[in-house]
N, C-alpha and C positions, 0 to 999 in steps of 0.2 A: 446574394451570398455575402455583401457589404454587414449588411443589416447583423445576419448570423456571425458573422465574424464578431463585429460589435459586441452582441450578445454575449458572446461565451468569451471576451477577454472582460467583460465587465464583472462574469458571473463564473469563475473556472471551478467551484464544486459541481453546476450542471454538465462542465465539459468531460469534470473526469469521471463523473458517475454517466455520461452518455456514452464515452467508451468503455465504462465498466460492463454496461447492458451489451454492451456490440460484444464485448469481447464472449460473454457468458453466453449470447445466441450461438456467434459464430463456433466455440468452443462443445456445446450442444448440438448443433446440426453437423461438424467434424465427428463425435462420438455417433451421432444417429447410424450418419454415411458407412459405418467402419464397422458398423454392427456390434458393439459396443455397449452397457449403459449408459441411458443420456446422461446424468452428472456423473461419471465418473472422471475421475481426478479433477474433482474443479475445486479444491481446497486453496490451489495456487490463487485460482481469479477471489475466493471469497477472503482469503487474504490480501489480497488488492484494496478490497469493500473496505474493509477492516483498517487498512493504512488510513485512505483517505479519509474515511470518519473520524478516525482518528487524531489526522492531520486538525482536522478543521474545528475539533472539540479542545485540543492543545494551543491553538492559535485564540482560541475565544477567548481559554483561563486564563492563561500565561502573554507575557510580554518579552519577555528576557529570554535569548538565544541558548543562553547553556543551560538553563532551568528546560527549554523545550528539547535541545537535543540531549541530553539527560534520561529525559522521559522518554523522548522516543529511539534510544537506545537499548534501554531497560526495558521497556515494551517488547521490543522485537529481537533482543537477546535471551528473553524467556519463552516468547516463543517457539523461537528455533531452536531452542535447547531442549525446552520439551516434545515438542517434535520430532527430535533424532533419537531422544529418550525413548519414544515409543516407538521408532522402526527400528530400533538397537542400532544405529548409525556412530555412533559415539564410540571411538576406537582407544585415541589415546589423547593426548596435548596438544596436538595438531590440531585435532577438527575443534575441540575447543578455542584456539586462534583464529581458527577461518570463522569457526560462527559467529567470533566477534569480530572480527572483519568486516561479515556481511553484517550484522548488524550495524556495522558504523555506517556502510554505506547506505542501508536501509532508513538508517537517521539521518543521513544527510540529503536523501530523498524529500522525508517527510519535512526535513525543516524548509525545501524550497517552495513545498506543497503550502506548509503553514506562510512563507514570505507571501507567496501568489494570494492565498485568500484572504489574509490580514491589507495588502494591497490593493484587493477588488472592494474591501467593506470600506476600507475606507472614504472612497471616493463618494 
């Protein structure tokens, strides 16, 4: 378990794309179980995919902390805005707040994602 440990603090895009797989099985066999569509609602977990790759393609380009949480605020506040765009979510000036809310803390996710893997390449 030593060894594995090792591995995935050397390597942490295999670790969060190994719980990305886990989570999409497990999410998958929960839908099978409940009779269900297998993918149904798994936009969240492919959004997950999408962060990380993302994370890891923004930490390549870029160097500079507010050039990355920039991008990845704008990233993920078009997102979610498109997104409520299209299940008519969007009410008034509130939810516009909160979606940038979550988008701030969505970027501040991704920028600990891009410190972790700018950290592990370096080494």
């Amino acid at each position: 378990m030593k060894k594995l440990n090792d591995f995935f603090k050397q390597h942490p895009f295999y670790f969060s794309f190994g719980i990305l797989i886990g989570v999409i099985v497990l999410h998958t066999l929960v839908n099978i179980i409940q009779h269900r569509p297998m993918f149904n609602e798994i936009e969240s977990t492919l959004y997950s995919i999408g962060i990380v790759l993302l994370s890891l393609l923004i930490a390549r380009l870029t160097h500079r902390v507010y050039v990355r949480f920039g991008t990845a605020f704008i990233i993920n506040f078009a997102y979610l805005s498109i997104q409520m765009f299209f299940v008519d979510s969007y009410v008034n000036y509130t939810s516009f707040i909160v979606t940038g809310g979550v988008a701030i803390l969505m970027a501040l996710l991704m920028l600990w994602l891009m410190y972790s893997f700018e950290k592990a390449y370096k080494k």
